[in-house]
C-alpha positions as CSV (number, residue, x, y, z in Angstrom):
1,X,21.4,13.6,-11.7
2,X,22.2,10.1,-9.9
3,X,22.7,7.0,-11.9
4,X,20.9,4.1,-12.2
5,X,23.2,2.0,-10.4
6,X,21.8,-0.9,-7.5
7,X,23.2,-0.3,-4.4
8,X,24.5,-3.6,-3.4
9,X,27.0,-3.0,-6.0
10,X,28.1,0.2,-4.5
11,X,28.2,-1.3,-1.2
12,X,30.2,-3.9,-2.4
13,X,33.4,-2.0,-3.0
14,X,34.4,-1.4,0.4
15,X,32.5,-4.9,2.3
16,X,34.0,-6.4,5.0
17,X,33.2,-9.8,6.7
18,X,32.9,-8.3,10.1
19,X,29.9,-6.3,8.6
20,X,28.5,-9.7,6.5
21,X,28.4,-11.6,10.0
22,X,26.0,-8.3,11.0
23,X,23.9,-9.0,7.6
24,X,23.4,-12.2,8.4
25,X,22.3,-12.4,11.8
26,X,19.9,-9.0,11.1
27,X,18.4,-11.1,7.7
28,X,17.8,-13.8,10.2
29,X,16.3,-11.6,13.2
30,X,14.0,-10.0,10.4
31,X,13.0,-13.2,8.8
32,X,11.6,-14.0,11.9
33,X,10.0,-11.1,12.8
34,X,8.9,-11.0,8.9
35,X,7.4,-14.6,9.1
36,X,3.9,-13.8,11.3
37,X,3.2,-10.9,9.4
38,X,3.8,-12.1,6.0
39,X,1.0,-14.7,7.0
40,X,-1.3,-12.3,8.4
41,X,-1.2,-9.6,5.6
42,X,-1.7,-12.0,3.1
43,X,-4.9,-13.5,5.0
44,X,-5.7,-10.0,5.5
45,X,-5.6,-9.8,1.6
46,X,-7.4,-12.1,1.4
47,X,-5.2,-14.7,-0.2
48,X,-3.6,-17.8,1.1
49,X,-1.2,-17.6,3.9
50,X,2.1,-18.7,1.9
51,X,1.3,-16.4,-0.6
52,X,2.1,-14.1,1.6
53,X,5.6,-15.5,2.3
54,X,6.0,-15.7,-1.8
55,X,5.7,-12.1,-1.6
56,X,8.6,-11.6,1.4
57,X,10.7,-14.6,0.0
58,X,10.7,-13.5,-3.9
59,X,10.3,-9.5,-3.8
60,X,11.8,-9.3,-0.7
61,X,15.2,-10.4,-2.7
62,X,14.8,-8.8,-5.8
63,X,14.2,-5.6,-4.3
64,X,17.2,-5.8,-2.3
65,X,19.6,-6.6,-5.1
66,X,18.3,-3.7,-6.9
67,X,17.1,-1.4,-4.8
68,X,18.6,2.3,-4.2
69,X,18.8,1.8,-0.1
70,X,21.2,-0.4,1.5
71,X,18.6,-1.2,4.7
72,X,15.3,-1.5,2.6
73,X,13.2,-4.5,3.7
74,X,10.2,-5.3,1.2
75,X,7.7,-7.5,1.1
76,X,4.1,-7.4,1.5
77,X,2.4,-4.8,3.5
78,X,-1.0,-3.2,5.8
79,X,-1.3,-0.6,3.1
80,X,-2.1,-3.0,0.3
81,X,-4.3,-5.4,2.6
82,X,-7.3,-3.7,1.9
83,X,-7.1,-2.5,-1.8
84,X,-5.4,-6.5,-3.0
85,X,-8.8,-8.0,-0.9
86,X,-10.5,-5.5,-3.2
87,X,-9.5,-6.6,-6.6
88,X,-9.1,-10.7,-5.3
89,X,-12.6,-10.3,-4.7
90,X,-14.2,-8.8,-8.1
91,X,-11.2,-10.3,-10.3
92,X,-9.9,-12.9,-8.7
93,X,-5.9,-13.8,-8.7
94,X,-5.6,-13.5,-12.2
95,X,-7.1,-10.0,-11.7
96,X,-4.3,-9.4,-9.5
97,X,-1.4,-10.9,-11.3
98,X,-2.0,-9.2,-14.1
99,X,-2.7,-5.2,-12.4
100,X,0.8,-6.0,-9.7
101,X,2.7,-7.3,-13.3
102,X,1.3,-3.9,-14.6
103,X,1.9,-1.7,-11.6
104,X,6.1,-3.1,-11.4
105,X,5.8,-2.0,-14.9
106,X,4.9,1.8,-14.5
107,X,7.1,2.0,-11.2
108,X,10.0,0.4,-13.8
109,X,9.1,3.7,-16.1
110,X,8.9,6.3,-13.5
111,X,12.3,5.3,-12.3
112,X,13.9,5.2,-16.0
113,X,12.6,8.9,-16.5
114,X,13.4,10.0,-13.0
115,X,10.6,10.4,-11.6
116,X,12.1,9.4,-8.2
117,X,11.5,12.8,-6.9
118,X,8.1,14.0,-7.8
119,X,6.7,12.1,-4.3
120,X,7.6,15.3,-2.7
121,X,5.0,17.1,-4.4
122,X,2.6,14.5,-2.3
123,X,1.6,16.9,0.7
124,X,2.6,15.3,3.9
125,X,-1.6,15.7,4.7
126,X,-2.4,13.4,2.7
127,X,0.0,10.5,2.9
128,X,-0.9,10.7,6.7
129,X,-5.0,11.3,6.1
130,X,-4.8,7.6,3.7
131,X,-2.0,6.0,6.1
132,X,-4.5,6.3,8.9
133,X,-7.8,5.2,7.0
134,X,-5.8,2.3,6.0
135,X,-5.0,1.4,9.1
136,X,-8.9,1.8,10.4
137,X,-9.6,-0.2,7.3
138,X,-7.6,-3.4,8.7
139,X,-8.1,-2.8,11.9
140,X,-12.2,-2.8,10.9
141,X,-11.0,-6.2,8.9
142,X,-10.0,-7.8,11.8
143,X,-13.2,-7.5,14.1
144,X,-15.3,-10.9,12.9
145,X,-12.0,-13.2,13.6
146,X,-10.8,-11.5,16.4
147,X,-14.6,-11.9,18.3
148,X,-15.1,-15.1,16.5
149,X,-18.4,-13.9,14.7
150,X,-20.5,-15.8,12.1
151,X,-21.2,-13.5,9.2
152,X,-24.4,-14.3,6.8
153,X,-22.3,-11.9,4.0
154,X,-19.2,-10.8,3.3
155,X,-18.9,-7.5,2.6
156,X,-15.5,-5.9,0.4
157,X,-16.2,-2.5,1.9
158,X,-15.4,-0.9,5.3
159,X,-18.5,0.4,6.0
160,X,-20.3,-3.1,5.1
161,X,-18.3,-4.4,7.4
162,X,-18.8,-2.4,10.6
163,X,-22.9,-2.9,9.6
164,X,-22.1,-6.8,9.5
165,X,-20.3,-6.8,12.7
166,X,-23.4,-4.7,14.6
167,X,-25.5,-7.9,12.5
168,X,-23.7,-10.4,13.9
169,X,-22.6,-9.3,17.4
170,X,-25.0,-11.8,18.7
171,X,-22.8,-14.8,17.3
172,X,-19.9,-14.0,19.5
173,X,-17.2,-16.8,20.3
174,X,-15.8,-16.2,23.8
175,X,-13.3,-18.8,23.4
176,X,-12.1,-16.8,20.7
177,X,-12.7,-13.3,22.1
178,X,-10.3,-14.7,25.1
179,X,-7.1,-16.3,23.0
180,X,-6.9,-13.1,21.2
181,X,-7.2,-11.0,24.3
182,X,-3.9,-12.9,25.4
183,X,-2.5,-13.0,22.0
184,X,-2.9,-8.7,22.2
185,X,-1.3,-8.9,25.5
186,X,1.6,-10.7,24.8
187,X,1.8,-8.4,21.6
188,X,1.6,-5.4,23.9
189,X,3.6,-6.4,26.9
190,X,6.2,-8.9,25.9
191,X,8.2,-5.6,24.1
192,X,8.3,-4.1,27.9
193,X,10.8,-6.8,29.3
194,X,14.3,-5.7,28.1
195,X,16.0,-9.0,28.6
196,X,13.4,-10.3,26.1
197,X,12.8,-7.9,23.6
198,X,15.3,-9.1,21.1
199,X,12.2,-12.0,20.5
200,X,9.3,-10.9,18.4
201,X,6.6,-11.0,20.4
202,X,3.9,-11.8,17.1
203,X,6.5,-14.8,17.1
204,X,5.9,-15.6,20.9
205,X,1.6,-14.8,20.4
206,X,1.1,-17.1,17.5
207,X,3.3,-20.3,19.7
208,X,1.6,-19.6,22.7
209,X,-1.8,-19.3,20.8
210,X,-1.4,-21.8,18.9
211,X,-0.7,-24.5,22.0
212,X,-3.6,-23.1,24.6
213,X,-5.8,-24.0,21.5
214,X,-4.1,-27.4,20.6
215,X,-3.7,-28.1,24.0
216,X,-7.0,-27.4,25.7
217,X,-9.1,-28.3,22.2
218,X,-10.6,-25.0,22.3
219,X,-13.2,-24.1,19.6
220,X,-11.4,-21.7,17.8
221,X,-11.0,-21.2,14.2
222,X,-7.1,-22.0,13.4
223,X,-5.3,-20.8,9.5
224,X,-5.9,-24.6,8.9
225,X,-9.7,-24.7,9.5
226,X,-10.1,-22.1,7.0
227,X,-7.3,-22.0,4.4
228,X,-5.3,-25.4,2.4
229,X,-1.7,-24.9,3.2
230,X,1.2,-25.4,1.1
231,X,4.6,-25.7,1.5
232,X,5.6,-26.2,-2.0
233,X,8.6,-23.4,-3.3
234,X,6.7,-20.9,-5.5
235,X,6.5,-21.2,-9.4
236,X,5.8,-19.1,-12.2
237,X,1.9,-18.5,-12.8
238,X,0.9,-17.1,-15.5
239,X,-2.5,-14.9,-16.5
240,X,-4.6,-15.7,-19.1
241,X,-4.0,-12.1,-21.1
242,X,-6.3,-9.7,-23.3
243,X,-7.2,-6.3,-24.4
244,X,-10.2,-6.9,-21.6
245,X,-8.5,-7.7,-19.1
246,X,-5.4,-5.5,-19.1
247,X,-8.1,-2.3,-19.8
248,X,-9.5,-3.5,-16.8
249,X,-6.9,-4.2,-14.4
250,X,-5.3,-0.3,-15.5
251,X,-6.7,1.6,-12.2
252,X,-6.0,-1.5,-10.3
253,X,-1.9,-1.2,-11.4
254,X,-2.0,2.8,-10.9
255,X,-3.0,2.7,-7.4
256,X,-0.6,-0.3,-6.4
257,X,2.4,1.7,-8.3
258,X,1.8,4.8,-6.8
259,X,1.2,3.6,-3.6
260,X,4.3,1.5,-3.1
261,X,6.1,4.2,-4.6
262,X,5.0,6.3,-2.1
263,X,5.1,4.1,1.2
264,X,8.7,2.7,-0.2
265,X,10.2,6.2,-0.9
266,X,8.7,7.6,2.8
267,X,10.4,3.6,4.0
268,X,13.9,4.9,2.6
269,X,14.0,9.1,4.1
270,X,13.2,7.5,7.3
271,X,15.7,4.7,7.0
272,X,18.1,7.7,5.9
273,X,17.6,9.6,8.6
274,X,18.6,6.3,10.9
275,X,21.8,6.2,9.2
276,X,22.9,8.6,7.8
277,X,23.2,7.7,4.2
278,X,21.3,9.0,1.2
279,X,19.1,6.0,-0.9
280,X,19.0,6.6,-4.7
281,X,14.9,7.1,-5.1
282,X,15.0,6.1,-9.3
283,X,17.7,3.4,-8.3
284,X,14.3,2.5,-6.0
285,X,11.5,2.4,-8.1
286,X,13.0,0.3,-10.7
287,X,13.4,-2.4,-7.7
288,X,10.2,-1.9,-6.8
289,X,8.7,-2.7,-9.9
290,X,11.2,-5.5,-11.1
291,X,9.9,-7.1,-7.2
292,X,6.7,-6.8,-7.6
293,X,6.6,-8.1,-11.4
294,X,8.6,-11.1,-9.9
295,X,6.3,-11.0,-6.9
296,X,3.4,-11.4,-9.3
297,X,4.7,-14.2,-12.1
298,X,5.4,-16.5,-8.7
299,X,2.0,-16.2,-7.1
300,X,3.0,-13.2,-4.4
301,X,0.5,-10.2,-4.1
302,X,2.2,-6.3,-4.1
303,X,5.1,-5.8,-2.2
304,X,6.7,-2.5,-1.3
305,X,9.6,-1.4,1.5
306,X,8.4,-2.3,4.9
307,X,9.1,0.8,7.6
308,X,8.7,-1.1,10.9
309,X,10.8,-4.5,8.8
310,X,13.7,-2.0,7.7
311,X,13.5,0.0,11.0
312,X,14.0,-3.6,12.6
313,X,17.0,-4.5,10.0
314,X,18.9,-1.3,11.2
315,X,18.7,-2.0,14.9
316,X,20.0,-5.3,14.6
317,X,23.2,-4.4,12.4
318,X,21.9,-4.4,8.7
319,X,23.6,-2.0,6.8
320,X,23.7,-3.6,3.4
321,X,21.3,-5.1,0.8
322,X,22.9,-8.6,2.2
323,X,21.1,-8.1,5.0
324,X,17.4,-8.0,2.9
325,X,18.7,-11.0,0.8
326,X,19.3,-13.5,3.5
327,X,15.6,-12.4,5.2
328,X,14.4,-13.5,2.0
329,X,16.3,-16.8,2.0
330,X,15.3,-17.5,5.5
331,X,12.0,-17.3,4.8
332,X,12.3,-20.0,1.9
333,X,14.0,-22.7,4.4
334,X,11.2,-21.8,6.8
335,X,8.6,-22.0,3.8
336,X,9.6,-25.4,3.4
337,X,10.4,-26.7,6.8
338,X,7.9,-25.3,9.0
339,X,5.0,-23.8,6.9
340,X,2.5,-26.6,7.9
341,X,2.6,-25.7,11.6
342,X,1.4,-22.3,10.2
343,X,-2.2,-24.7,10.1
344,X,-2.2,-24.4,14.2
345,X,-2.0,-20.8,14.2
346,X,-5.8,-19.8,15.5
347,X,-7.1,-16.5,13.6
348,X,-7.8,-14.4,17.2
349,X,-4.0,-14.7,17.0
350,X,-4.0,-12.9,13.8
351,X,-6.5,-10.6,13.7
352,X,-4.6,-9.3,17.1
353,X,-1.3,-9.0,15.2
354,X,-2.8,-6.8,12.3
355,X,-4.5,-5.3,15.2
356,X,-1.4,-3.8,16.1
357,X,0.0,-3.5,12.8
358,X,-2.8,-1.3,11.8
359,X,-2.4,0.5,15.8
360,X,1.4,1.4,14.7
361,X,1.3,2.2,10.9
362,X,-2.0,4.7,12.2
363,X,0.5,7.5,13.5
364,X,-2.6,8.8,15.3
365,X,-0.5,11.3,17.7
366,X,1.0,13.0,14.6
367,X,-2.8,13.0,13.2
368,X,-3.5,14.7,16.3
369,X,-0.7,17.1,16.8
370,X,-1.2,18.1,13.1
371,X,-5.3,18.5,13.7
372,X,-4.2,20.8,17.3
373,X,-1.5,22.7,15.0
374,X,-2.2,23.2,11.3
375,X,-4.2,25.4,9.2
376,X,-8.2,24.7,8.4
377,X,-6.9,24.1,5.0
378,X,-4.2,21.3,6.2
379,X,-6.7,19.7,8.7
380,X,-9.5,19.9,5.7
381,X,-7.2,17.6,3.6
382,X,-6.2,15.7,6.6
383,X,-9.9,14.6,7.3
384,X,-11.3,14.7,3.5
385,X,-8.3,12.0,2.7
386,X,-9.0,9.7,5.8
387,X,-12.7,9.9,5.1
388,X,-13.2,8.9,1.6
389,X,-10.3,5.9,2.5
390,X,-12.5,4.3,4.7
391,X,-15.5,5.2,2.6
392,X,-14.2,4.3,-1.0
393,X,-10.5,3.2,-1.4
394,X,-7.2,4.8,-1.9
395,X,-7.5,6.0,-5.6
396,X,-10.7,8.6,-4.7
397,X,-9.5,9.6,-1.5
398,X,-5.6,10.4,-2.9
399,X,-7.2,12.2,-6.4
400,X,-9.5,14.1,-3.8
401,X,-6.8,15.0,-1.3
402,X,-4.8,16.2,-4.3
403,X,-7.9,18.0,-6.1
404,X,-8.4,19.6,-2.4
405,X,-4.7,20.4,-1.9
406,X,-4.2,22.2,-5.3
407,X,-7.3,24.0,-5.2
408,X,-6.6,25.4,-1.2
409,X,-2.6,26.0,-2.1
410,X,-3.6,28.6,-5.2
411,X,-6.0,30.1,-3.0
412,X,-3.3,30.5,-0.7
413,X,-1.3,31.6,-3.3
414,X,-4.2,34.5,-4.7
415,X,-4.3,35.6,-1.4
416,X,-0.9,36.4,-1.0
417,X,-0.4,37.7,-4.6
418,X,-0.4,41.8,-4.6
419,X,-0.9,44.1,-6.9
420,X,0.0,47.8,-4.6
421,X,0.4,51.2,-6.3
422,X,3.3,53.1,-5.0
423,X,3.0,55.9,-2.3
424,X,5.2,58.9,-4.2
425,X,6.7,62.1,-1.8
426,X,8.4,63.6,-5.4
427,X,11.7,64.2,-3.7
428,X,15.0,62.8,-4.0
429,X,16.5,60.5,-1.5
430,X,19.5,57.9,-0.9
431,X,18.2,55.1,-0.3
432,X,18.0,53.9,-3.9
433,X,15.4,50.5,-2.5
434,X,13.1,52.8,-0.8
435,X,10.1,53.3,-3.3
436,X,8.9,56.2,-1.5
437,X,11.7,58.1,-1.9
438,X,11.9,57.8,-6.0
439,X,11.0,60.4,-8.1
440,X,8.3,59.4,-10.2
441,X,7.1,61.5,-13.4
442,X,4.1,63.7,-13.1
443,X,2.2,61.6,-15.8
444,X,3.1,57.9,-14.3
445,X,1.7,55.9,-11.7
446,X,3.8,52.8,-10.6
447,X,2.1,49.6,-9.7
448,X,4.3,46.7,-7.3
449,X,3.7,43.2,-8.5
450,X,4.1,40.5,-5.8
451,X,4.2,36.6,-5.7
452,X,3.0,34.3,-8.6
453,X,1.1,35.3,-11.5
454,X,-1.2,32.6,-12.0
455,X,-4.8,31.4,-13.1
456,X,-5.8,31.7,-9.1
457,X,-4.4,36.2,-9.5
458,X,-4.7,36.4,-13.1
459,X,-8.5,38.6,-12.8
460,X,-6.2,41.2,-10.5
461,X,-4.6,41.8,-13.3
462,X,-7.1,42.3,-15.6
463,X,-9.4,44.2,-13.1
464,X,-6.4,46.5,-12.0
465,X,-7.7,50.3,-12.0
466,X,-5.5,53.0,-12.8
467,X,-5.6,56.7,-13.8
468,X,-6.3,57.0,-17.7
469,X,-5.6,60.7,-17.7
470,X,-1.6,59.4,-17.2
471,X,0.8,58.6,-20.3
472,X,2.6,55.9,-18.5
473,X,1.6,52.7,-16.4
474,X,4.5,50.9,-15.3
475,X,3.9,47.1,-13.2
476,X,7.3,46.5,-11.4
477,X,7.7,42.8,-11.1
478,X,10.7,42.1,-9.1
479,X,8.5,40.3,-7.0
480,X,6.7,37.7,-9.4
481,X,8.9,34.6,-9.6
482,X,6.9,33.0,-12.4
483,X,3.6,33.7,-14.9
484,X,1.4,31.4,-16.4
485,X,-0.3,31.5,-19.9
486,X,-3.8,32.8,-17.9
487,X,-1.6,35.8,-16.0
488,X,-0.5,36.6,-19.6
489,X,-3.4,36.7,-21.5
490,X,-4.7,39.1,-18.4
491,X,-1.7,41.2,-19.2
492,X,-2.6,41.3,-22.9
493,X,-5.9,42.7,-21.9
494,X,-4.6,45.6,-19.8
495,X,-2.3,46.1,-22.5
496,X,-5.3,47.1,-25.0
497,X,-6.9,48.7,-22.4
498,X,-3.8,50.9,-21.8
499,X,-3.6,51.3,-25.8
500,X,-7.2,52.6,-25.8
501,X,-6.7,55.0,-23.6
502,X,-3.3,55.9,-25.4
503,X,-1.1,55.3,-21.7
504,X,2.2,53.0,-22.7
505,X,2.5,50.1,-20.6
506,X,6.3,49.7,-19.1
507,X,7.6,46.8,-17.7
508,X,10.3,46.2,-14.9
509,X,12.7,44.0,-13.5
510,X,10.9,40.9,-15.6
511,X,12.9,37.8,-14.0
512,X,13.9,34.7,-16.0
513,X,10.5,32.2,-16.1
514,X,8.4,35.5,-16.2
515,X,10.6,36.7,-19.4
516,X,10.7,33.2,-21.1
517,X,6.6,33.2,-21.0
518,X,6.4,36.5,-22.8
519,X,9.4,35.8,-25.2
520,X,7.4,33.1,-26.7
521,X,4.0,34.4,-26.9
522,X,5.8,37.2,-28.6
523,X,4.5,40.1,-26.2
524,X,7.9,42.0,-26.2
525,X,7.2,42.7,-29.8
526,X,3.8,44.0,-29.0
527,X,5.0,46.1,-26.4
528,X,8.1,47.1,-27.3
529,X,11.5,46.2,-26.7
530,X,11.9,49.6,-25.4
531,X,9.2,49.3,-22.8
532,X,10.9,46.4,-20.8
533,X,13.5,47.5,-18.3
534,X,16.1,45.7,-16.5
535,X,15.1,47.9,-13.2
536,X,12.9,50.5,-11.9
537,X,15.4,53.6,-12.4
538,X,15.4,52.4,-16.0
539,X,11.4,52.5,-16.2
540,X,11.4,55.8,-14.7
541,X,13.6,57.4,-17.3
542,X,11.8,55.9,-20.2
543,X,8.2,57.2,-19.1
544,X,10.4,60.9,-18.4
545,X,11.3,59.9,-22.1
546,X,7.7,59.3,-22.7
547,X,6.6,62.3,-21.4
């Protein structure tokens, strides 16, 4: 079981300076990269643009000191854009405080009982279904800024908001429509020139759409025009609290916990996989939740680990918590330095960078390739979970992908559960594994049990017709790696069956789980101690006992 131990204090032990100069300069490089983004996903949120650094700047830091990965990058992301816009809107920051203080809270528990590893049970259909609506969900978001539209509402949900962009389609702002057109194609071509790629090109769209509007006094709606900004260092807020509002903000908490346990757990395999370490997951969670308490108290909105930030850190050298620490810092001297020319930035701009943000967190070719090469079952949960994310929100789609996804897996299960009667020649063999070549009793008949015995097989069981004129049934059950409490009370009634029809009931080869299930109900007593055998040769001498 691994410890509860931070990493940075692990990494610590064998530090060098030659790998603190690469910390550094990789906090700095993501800093940067971290600065346009932190901006847009928190207007995206719709909150304040330096709350959005508050999240990066205090988060970011505590997550790093804690957290189980030595690359992990938090701070806010697209994943929580549409759900924090959600609660901003029907309870206000307050609303939010108090559900993010109460979501670090529950990622704090899972992580102190262990619960690290339980995201695995997630299927990987689901976590790319909602990763895709999300991304259609900001991507949806950013349609009125980036076409400069004048909306007469303003609709929380997705599908509102497609209806109110057909509404309003007449309102268009060219001007607008043409900064973010160059602001896209900076995004998408400046990455293409090698010498330059080391520059983030958000970082390169927001300067150069921030002068062409400045500049040429375009009419285009700027971060200034529509939001007060501040440059003051965050301080601790704190919620007005009761019963009311805590009862309230509950769903709120669980769907920010699980979902930056999720997208911070998924941030860490990958970052794993890049090099070649192993992040402690409970070690993680705890971080998470200490960050976005932290986040929360000094006026951030949810934060979690940032795949395309971390991704970023590893290229450029990071390989220690150091590295996420002085992003964070960076980000405070540029909080406090530069944050009113964030004012000039024009929202085309913006809505083009989450554009992108939502184009690359979408993973539409593994949506594809997963749609071309899966199951119905897989591509049902796929679809169901993408669907009712756009529709609804995160909470219904994940508890329906789950629902779905349990529901198809022990139908899956069912169907591959059999209950075979054996084949009998009556002659001796060699081969002591071949069942055809036992020789079985006159006045027995042999049934194979394979796969789980479970709620989903439990009427097979029950249903299972076999000749009463016989003395002896015996099930063989090698093959069933676990029971449940509904397989067992279907094996109690074939029991009486078999006792009504005076035929003994012989078990064999009961493995462990199997065993431990009938131990406690106290079945072996009711059958017989007698009457369970440690293999089939055993079963067939005690029904020749029988006999």
């Amino acid at each position: 079981m691994e410890g509860l131990k931070p990493k940075l204090f692990t990494v610590l032990k064998s530090y060098s300076k030659e790998q603190f100069v690469k910390d550094v300069i990789s906090g700095i490089i993501v800093a940067i990269i971290a600065l346009p983004l932190s901006i847009a996903l928190a207007l995206a949120s719709g909150v304040g643009p330096e709350q959005g650094l508050y999240t990066a700047i205090v988060a970011g830091f505590i997550i790093s000191f804690f957290g189980g990965s030595r690359v992990q990058i938090a701070g806010p992301t697209a994943a929580f854009a549409s759900i924090v816009a959600g609660i901003v809107a029907t309870s206000g920051m307050d609303g939010l405080i108090v559900a993010t203080v109460l979501a670090g809270i529950i990622l704090i528990v899972m992580g102190v009982l262990r619960l690290g590893n339980l995201i695995k049970f997630i299927p990987y259909t689901i976590t790319t279904g909602f990763t895709f609506g999300i991304a259609v969900t900001i991507a949806v978001g950013q349609v009125k800024d980036f076409l400069g539209l004048t909306f007469s509402s303003s609709p929380i949900e997705t599908t509102g908001k497609i209806v109110e962009v057909f509404k309003s389609i007449g309102t268009i702002n060219f001007m607008a429509l043409i900064i973010g057109l160059i602001s896209l194609a900076i995004l998408i071509l400046w990455p293409k020139i090698k010498a330059l790629d080391k520059i983030p090109p958000s970082l390169i769209a927001v300067i150069v759409s921030a002068a062409l509007v400045k500049i040429l006094n375009l009419n285009v709606n700027t971060i200034g025009d529509l939001y007060t900004i501040s440059s003051s260092l965050p301080s601790i807020t704190l919620p007005t609290l009761s019963f009311d509002v805590i009862t309230k903000s509950l769903p709120d908490a669980f769907t920010i916990a699980i979902l930056a346990a999720v997208e911070s757990l998924l941030s860490c395999v990958v970052s794993d996989g890049m090099i070649g370490d192993r992040h402690n997951s409970n070690m993680e969670l705890i971080a998470q939740g200490a960050g976005n308490i932290g986040s929360a108290l000094f006026g951030g909105i949810p934060a979690t680990g940032a795949i395309a930030r971390t991704a970023a850190n590893i290229k450029n050298g990071g390989r220690s918590p150091i590295a996420g620490m002085v992003h964070a810092v960076v980000l405070l001297i540029i909080l406090v330095v530069l944050m009113p020319y964030a004012a000039l930035i024009p929202m085309p701009a913006i809505a083009a960078i989450l554009f992108m943000v939502a184009y690359n967190m979408s993973g539409w070719r593994e949506c594809v390739n997963l749609i071309k090469t899966s199951p119905k079952s897989d591509i049902s949960i796929l679809l169901v979970t993408l669907v009712l994310t756009v529709i609804f929100d995160l909470v219904v789609a994940i508890i329906a992908g789950l629902l779905l996804a349990a529901i198809l897996f022990m139908k899956r299960m069912a169907d591959v559960t059999e209950v075979e009667s054996w084949k009998y020649i009556g002659e001796d063999g060699v081969d002591a594994d071949n069942i055809n070549l036992k020789v079985v009793p006159k006045n027995t008949i042999v049934f194979e049990l394979n796969g789980p015995m479970f709620f989903g097989m439990a009427d097979k069981i029950s249903r299972l017709m076999f000749d009463k004129t016989k003395d002896v049934l015996i099930l063989r059950m090698r093959g069933v790696p676990s029971m449940d409490i509904s397989a067992l009370r279907s094996l109690k009634t074939l029991f009486n069956d078999c006792k009504k029809n005076k035929v003994t009931l012989v078990l064999s080869h009961v493995n462990e789980q199997p065993m431990h299930v009938l131990e406690k109900a106290g079945f072996i007593d009711e059958i017989g101690k007698e009457n369970i055998c440690a293999c089939i040769d055993d079963a067939l001498k005690r029904a020749d006992e029988i006999k």
